[in-house]
N, C-alpha and C positions, 0 to 999 in steps of 0.2 A: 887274588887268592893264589898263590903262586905255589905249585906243587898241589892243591887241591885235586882230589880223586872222589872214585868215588864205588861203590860196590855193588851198589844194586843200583834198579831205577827209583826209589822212592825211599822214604823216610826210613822204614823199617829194617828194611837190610844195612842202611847206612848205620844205624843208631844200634842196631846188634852188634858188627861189627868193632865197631868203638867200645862199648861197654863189656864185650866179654872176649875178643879177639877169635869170633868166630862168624863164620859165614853164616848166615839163616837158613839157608839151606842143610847145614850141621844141628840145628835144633829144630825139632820136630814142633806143629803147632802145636799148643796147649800143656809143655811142659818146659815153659818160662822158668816155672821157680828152681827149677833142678840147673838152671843156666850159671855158670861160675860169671856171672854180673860185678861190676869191679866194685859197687858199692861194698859187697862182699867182704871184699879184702879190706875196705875202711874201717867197717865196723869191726871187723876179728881182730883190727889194729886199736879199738876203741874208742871209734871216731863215730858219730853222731850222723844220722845219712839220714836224706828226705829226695822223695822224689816229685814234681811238678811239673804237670805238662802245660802247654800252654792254652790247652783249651778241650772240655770233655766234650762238648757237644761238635765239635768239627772233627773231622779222620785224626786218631792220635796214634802213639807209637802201641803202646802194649794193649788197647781196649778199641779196637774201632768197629764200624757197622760196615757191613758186607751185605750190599741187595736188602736190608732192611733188616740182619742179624745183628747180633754180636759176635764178632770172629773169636777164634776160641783161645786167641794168645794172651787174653787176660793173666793174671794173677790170681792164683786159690788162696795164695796167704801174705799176707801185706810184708811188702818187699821190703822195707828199708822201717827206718826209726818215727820217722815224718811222712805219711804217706796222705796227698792231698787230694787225692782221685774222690773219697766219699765224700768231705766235706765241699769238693766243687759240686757237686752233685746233688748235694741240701741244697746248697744257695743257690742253684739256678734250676730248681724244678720248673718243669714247663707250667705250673701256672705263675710263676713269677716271671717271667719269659714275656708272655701277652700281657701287656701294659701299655701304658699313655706315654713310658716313656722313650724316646728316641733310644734307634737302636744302640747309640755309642755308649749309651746310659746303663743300657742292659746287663752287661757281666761286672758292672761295681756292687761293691757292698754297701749299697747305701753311700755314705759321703766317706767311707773307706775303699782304696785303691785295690785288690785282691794284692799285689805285692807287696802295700803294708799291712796286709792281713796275715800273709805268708813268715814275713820277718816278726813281726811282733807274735806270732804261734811259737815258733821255734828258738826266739830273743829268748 
């Protein structure tokens, strides 16, 4: 990865960075939505935006737990056109979590992939 950099120590300052071309330390927690986020500019171009992280229940960028909270950098109002944060949230409620079956088994939908769930939402 040649020329790779990087801004902060962990996901969040990096991924600020990238998306709004500012340092995290320039945006206050818990006032996310007010962030010039470059989906932003797609959609005022009229372009269709979704956002997917790769997983709710591990540390994520804009929603994670802190000592057993929730940190307060969530989103008050759904960011983009596609937002797939609640409906990961239905399909992996902790009681569908404890089952018989193997952990690998655990974040599919049934005998659908969650990223052909993704493209056939938004197809």
């Amino acid at each position: 990865m040649y020329g790779y950099s990087r801004v902060g120590d962990n996901t969040y300052p990096n991924v600020m960075a990238l998306l709004t071309g500012q340092l995290a330390e320039e945006r206050p927690l818990g006032l996310i939505d007010q962030a010039p986020l470059l989906w932003k500019n797609f959609s005022a171009a009229g372009y269709r935006t979704l956002l997917v992280e790769d997983s709710f229940i591990e540390n994520h960028v804009f929603n994670i737990w802190v000592d057993g909270h929730n940190d307060p950098r969530g989103f008050r109002s759904v960011p983009t056109d596609y937002y797939f944060r609640p409906l990961s949230v239905a399909m992996h409620a902790e009681h569908d979590l404890i089952d018989w079956r193997p952990k690998e088994y655990r974040l599919c939908t049934g005998p659908i992939l969650e990223t052909e769930l993704i493209l056939n939402w938004v197809g």
